[in-house]
C-alpha atoms as one frame of an Amber mdcrd trajectory, in Angstrom:
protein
   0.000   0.000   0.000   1.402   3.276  -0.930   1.921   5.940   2.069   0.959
   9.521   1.291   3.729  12.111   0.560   4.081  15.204   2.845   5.307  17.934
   1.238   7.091  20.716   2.768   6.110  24.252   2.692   8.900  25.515   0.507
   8.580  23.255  -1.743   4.996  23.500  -2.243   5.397  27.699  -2.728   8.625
  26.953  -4.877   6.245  24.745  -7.369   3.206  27.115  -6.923   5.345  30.219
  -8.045   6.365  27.903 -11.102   2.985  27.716 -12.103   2.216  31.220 -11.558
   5.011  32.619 -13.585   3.724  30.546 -16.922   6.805  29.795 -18.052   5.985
  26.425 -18.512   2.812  24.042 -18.482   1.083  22.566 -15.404   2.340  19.035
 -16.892   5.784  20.140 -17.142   5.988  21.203 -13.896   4.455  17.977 -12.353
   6.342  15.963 -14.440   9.669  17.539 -13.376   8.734  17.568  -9.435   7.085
  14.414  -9.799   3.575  15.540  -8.773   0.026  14.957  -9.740  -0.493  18.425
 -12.410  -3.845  18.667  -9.974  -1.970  19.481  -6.900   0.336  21.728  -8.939
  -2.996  23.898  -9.778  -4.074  23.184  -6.448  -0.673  24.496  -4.509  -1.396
  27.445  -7.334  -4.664  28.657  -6.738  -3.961  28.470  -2.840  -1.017  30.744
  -3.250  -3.389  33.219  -5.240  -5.999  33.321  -2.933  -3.855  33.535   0.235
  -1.138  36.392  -1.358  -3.056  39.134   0.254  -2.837  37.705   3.413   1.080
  38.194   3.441   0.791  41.675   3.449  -1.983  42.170   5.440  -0.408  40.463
   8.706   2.123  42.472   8.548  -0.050  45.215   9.646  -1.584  43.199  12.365
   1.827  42.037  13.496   3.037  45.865  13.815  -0.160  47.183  15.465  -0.389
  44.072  18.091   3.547  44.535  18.873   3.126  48.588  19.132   0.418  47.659
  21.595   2.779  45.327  23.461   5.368  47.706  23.688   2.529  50.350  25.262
   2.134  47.485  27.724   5.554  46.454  28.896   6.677  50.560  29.034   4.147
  50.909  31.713   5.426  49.455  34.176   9.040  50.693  33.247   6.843  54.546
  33.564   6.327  53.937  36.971   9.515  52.556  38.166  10.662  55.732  36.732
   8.266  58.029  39.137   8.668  56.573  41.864  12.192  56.667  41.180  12.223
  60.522  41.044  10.037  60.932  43.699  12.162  59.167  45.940  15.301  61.352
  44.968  13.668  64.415  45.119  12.389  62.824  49.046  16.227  62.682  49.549
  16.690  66.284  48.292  18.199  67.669  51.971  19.414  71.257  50.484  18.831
  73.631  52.475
């Protein structure tokens, strides 16, 4: 019985950019990577509808990490107070 191939990431973007650029047929592409020319499309069409996605998570990424930084500098803002207000406490000039 023949076990199912897993392919890796890489490779599936690497044979979906293949197919994208047209350079050559959905058969020649199988044929080289020894693939099925359906998954090629399939790998193809996945990488077509997702694209967007790529660029839009960067912006997610950016505004969830600029909230995280808000977050962690709190606490850093307060050390920083109380810091000051306890060297001002010390302040003995007449």
């Amino acid at each position: 019985m023949n076990k199912r191939r897993t392919h890796r990431p890489e490779f599936k973007a690497k044979v979906a950019m293949e197919a994208i650029s047209g350079r050559r047929t959905i058969q020649e592409i199988a044929a080289e990577h020894a693939i099925h020319p359906i998954q090629v499309s399939q790998w193809k069409r996945q990488l077509q509808e997702n694209a967007s996605e790529l660029f839009g998570r960067g912006q997610k990424n950016k505004a969830k990490e600029a909230g995280e930084a808000k977050e962690a500098a709190a606490p850093i803002s307060k050390v920083v107070r109380s810091w000051c207000c306890f060297q001002h406490s010390l302040d003995l000039t007449p």
